[in-house]
Backbone as a printed PyTorch tensor [residue, N CA C, xyz], in Angstrom:
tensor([[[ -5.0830, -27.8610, -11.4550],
         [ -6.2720, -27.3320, -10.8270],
         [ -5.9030, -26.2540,  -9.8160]],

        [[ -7.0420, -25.3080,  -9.5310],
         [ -6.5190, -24.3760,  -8.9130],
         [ -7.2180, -23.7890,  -7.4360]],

        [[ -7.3470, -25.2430,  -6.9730],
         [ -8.7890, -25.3660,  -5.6400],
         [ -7.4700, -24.4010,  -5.0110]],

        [[ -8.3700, -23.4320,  -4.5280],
         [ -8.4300, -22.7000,  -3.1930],
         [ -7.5240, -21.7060,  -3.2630]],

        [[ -6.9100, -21.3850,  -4.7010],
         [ -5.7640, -20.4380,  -4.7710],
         [ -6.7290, -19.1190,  -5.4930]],

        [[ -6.4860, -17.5290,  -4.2870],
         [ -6.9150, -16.6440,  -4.4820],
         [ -6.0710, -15.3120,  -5.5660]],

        [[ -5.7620, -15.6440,  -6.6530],
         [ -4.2940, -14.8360,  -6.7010],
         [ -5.0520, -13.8000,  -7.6950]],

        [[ -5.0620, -12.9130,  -8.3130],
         [ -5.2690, -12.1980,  -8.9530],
         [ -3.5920, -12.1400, -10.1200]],

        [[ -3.7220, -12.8150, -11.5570],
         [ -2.8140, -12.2000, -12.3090],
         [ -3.1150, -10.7990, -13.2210]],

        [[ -1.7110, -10.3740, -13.2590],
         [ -1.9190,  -9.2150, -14.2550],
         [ -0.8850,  -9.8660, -15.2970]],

        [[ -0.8880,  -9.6550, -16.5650],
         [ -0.7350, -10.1010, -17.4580],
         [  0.9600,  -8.9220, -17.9650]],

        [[  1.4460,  -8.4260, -17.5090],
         [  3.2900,  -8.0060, -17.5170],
         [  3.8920,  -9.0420, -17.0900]],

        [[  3.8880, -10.0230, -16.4930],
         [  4.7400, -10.9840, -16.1900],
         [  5.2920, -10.6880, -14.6750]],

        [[  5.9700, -11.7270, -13.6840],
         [  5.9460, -12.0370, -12.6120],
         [  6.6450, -10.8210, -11.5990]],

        [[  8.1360, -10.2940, -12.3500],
         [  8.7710,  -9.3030, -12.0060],
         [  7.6780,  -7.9560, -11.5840]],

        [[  7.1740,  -7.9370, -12.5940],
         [  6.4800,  -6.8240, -13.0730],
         [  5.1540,  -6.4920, -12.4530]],

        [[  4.5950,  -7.6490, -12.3280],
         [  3.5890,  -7.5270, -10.8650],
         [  3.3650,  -7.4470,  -9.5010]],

        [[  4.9390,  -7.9540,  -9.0470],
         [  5.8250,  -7.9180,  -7.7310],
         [  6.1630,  -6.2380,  -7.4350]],

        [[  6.2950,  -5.7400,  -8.5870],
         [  6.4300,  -4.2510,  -8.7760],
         [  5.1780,  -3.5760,  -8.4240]],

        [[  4.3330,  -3.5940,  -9.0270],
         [  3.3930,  -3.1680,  -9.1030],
         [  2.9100,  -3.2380,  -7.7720]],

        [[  2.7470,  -4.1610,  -7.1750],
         [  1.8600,  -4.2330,  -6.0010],
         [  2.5360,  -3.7600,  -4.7750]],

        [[  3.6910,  -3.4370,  -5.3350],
         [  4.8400,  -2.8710,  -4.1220],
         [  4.5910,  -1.8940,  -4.2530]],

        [[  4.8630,  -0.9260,  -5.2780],
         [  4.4440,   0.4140,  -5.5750],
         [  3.0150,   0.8090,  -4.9000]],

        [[  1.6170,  -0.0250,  -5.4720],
         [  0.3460,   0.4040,  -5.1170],
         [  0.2680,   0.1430,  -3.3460]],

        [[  0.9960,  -0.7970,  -2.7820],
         [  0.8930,  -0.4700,  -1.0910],
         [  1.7530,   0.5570,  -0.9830]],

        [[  3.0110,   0.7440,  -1.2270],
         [  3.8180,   1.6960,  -0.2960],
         [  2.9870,   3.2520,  -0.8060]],

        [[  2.4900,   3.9500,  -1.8710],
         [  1.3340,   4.4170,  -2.2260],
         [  0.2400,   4.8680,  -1.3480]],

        [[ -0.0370,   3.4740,  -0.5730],
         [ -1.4150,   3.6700,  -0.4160],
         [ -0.8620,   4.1110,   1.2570]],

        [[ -0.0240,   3.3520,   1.6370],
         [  0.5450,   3.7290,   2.9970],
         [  0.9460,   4.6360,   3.1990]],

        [[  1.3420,   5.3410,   2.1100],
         [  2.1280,   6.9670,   2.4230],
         [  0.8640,   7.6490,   2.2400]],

        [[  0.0220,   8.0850,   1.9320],
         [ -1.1440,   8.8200,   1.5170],
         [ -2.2120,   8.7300,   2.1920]],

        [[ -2.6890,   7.4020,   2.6560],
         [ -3.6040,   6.9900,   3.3030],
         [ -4.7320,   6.5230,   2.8320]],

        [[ -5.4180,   6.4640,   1.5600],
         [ -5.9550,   6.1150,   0.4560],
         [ -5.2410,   6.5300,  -1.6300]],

        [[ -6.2720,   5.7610,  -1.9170],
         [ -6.1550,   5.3350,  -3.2370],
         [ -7.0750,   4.8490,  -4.2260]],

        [[ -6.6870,   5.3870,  -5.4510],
         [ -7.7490,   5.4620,  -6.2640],
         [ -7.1230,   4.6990,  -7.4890]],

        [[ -7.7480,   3.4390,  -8.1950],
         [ -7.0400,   2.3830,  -9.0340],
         [ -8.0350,   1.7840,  -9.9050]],

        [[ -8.0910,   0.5210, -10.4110],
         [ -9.0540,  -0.1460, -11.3290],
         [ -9.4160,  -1.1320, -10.1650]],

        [[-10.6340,  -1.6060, -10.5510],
         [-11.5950,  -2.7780,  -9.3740],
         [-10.4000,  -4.0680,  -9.4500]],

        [[ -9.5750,  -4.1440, -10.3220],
         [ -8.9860,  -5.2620, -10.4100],
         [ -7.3810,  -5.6760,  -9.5820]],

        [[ -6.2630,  -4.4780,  -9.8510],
         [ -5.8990,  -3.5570,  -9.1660],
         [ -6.3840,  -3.7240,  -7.8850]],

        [[ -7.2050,  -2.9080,  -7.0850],
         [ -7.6390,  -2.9730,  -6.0080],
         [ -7.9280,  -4.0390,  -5.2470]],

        [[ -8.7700,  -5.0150,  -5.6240],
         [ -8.7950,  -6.3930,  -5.3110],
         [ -7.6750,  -7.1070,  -4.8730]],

        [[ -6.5440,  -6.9270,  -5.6470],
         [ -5.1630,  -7.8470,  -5.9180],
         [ -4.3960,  -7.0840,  -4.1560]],

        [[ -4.1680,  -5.6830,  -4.0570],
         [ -3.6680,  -4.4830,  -3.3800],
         [ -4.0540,  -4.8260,  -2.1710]],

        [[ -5.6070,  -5.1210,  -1.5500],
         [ -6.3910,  -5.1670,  -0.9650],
         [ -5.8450,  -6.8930,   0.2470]],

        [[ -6.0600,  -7.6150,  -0.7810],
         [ -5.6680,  -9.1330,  -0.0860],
         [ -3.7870,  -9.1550,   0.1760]],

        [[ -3.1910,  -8.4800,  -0.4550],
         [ -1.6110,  -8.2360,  -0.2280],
         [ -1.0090,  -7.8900,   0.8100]],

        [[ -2.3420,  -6.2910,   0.7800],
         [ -1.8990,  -5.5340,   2.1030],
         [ -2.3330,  -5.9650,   3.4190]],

        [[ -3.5000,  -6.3370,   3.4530],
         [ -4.0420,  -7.4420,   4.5400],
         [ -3.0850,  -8.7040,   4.9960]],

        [[ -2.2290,  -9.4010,   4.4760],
         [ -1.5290,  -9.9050,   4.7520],
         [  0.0410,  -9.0700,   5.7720]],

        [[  0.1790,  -7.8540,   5.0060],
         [  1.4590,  -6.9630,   5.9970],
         [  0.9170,  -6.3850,   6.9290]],

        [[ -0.5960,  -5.8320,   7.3020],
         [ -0.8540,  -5.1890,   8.0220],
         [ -1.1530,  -6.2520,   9.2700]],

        [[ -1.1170,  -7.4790,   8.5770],
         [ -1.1430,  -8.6730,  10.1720],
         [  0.3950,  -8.7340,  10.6320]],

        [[  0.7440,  -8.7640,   9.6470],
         [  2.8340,  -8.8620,  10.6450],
         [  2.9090,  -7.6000,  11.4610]],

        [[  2.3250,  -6.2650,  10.3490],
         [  3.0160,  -5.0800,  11.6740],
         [  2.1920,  -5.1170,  12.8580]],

        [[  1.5710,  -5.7570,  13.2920],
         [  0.9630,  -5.8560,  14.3010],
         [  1.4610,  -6.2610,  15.6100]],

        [[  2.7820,  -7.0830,  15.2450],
         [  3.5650,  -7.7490,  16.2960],
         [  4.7330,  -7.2620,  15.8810]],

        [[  5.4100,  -6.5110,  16.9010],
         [  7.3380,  -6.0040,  15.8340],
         [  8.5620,  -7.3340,  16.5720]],

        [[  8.8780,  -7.8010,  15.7350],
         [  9.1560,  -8.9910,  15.9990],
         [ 10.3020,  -8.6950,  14.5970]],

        [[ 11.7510,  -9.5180,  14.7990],
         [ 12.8220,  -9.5130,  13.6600],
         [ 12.6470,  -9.8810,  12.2290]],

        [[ 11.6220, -11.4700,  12.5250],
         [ 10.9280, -11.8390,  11.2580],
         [  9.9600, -11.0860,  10.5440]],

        [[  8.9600, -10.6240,  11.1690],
         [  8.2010,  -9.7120,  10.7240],
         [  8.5440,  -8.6810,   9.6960]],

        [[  9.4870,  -7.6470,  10.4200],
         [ 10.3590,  -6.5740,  10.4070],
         [ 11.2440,  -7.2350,   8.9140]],

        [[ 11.4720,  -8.2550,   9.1550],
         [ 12.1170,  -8.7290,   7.6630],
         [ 11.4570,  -9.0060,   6.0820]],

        [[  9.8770,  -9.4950,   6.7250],
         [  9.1630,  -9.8230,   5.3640],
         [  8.8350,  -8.1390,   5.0950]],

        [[  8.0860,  -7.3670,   5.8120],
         [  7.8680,  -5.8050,   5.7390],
         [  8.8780,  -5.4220,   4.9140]],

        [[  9.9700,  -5.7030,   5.2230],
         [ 11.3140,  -5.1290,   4.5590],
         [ 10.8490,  -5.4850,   2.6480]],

        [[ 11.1360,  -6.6580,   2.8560],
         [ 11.0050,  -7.6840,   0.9740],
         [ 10.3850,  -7.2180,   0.4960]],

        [[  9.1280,  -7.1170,   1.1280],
         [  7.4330,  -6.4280,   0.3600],
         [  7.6250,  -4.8670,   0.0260]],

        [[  7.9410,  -4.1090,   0.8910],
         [  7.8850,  -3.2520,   0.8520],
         [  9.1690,  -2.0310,   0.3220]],

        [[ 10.3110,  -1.8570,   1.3470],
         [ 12.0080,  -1.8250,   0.3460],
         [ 11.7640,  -0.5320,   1.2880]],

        [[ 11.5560,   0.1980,   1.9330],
         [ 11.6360,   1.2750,   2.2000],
         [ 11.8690,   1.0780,   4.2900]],

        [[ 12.4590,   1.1550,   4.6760],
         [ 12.9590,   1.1700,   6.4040],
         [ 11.9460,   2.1130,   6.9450]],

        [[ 11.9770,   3.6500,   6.3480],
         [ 11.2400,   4.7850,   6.8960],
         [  9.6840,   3.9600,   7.1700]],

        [[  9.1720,   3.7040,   6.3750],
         [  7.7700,   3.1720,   6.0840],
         [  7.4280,   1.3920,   6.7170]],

        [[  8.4140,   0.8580,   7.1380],
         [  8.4420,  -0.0270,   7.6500],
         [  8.4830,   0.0510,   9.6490]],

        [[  9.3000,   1.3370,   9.7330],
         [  9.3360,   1.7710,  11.1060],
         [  7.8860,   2.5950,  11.5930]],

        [[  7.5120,   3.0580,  10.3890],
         [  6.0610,   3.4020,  11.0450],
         [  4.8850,   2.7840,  10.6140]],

        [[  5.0320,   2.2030,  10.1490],
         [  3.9790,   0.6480,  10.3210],
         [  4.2150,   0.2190,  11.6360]],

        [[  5.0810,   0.0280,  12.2220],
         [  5.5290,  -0.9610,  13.5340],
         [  5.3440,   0.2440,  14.6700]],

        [[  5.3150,   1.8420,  14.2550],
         [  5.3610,   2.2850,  15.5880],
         [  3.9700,   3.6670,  15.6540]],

        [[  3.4480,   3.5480,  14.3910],
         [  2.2700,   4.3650,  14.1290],
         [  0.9880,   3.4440,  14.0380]],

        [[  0.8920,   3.0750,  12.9790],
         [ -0.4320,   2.3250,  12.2740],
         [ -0.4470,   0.4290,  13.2270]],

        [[  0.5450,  -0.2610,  13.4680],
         [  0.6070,  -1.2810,  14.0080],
         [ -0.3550,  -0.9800,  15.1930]],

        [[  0.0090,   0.0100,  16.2580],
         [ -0.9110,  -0.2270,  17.3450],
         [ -2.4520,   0.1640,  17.5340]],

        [[ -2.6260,   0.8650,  16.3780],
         [ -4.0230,   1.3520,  16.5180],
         [ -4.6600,  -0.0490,  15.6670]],

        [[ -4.0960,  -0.7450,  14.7750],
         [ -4.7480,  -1.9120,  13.7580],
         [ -4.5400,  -3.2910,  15.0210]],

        [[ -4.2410,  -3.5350,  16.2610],
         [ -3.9070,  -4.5910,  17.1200],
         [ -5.6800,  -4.8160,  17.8450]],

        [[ -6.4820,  -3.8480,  17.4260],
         [ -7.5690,  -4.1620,  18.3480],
         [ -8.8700,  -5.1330,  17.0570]],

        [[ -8.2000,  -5.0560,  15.7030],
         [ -8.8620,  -6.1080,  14.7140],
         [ -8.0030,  -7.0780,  14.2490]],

        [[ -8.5010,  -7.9040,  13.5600],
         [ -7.5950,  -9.2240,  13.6350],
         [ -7.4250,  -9.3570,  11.7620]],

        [[ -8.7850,  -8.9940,  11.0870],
         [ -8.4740,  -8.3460,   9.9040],
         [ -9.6540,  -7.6850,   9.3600]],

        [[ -9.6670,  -7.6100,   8.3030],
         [-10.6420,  -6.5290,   7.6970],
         [ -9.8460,  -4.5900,   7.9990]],

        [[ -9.4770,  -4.6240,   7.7200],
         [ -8.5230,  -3.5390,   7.4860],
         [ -8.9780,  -2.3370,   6.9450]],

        [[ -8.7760,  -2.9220,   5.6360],
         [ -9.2670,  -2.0400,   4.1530],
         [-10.5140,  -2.2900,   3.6410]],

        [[-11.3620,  -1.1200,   3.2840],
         [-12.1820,  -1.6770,   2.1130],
         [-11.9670,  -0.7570,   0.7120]],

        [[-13.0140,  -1.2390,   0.1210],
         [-12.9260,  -0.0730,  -1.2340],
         [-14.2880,   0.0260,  -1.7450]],

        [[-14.1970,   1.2560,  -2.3250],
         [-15.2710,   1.7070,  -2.4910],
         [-15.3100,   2.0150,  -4.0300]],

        [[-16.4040,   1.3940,  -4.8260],
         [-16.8000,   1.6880,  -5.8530],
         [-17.0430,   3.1480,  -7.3000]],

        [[-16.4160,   3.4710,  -7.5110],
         [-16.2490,   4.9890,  -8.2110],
         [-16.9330,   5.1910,  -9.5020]],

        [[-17.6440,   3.8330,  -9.9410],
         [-18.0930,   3.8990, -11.4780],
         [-16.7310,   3.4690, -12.2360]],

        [[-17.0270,   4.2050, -14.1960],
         [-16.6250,   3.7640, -14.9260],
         [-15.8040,   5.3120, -15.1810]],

        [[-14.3560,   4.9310, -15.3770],
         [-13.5410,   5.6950, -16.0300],
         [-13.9240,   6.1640, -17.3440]],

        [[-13.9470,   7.9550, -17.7460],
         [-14.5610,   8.4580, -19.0180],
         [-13.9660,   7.8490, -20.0950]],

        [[-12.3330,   8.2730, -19.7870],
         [-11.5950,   7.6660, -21.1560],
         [-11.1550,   6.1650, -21.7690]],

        [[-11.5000,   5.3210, -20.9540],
         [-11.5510,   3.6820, -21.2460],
         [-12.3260,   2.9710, -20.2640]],

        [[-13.6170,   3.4470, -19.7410],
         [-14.6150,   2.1870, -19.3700],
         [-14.0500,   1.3640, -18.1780]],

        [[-13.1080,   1.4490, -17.7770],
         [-12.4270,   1.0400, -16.6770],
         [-13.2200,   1.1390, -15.4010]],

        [[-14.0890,   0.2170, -14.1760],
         [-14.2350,   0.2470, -12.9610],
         [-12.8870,   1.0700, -12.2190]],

        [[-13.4960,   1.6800, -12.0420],
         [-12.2970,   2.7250, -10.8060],
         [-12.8900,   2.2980,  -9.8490]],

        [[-12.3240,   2.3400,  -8.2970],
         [-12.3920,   1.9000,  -6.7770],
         [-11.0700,   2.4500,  -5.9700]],

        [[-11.9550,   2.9610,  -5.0680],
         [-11.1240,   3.8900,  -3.6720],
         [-10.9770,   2.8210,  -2.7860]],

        [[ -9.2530,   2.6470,  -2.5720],
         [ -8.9520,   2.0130,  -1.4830],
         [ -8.6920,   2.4180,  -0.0640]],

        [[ -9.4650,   1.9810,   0.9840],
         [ -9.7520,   3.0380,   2.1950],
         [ -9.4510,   2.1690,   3.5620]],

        [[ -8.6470,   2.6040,   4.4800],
         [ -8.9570,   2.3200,   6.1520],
         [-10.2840,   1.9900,   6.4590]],

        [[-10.5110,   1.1590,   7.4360],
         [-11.9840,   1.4130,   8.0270],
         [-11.9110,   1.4870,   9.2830]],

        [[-10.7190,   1.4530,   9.8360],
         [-10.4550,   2.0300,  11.2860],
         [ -9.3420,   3.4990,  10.7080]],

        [[ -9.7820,   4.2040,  11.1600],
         [ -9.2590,   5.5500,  11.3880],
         [ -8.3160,   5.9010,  11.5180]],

        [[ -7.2150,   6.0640,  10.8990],
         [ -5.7270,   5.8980,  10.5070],
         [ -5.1460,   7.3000,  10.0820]],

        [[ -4.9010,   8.0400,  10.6680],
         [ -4.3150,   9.3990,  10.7870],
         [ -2.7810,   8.7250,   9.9570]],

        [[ -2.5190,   9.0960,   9.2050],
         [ -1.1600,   9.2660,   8.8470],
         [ -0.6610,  10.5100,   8.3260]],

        [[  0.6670,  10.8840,   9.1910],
         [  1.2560,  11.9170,   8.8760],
         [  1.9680,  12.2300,   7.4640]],

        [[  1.9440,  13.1860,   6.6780],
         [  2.5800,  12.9740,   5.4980],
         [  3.9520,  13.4370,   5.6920]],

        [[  4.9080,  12.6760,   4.8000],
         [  6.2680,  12.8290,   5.2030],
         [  6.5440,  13.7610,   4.1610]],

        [[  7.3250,  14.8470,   5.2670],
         [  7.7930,  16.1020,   4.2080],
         [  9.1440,  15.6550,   2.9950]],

        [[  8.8210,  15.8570,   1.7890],
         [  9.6510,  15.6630,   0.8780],
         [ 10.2130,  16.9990,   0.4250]],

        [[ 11.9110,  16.4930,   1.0660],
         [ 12.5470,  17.9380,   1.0670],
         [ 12.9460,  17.7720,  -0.5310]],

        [[ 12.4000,  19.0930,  -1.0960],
         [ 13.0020,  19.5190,  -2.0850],
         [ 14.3970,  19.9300,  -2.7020]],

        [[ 15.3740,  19.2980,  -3.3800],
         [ 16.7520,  20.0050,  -3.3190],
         [ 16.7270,  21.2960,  -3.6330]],

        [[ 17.4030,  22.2140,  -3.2170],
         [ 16.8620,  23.6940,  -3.2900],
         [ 18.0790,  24.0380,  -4.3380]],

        [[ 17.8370,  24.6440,  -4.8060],
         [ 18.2760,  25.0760,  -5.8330],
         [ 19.1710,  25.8920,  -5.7660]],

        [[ 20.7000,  25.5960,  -5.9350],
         [ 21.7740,  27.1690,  -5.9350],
         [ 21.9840,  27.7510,  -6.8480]],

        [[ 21.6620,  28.7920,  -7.1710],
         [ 22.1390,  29.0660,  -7.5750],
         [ 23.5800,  30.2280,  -7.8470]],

        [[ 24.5530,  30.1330,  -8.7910],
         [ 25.1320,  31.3800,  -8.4190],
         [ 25.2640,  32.3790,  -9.3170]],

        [[ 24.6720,  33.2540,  -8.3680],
         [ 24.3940,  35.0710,  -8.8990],
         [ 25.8700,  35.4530,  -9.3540]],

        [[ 26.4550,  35.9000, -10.4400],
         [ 27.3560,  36.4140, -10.4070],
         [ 27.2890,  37.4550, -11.1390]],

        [[ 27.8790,  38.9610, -10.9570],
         [ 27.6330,  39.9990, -11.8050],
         [ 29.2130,  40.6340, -11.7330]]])
């Protein structure tokens, strides 16, 4: 029986959804919104609500599950020193999402995943490797 368990499966198997939902937060955290299936979103939604209560306190343990969930230090340090202090004045309700209709090419519910407190995030410049080349004549 499955009293009181909220889980959303996706049907790739366990690895593969651990993936997924890592990808769709660190995603949604670098960008600041996101655009996915109602189902998707739902799953994203109750995940991230759970990390956005740890960065709230920067604490070693914390700082450690952030780490597991997430895999990235850069994005873990500004959770704890950007987005943590402006999210300390709610306790949750975070995110919502917003409804988009039906995808043209497969009928799919699409839904925008959004802040509802006001979350400026800076986008991190992705240096391009520049290209040498050598001129020789």
């Amino acid at each position: 029986m499955r009293h009181k368990v909220k889980k959303i499966k996706f049907k790739h198997g366990k690895d593969a959804n651990k993936m997924l939902m890592k990808k769709l937060a660190v995603n949604f955290l670098e960008k600041g919104k996101l655009t996915t299936t109602k189902a998707k979103a739902k799953a994203l939604v109750s995940y991230l609500e759970k990390l956005l209560t740890k960065a709230q306190v920067e604490s070693e343990a914390n700082k450690n599950v952030l780490l597991k969930r997430l895999g990235k230090r850069a994005l873990v340090k500004r959770l704890f020193k950007e987005i943590g202090p402006i999210l300390k004045t709610k306790k949750s309700g975070f995110l919502k999402t917003v409804n988009l209709g039906q995808r043209f090419s497969d009928g799919a519910e699409v839904t925008r995943v959004e802040w509802t407190v006001p979350v400026i995030i800076e986008e991190t410049k992705k240096y391009a490797s520049t290209n040498k080349t050598n001129k020789t004549s």
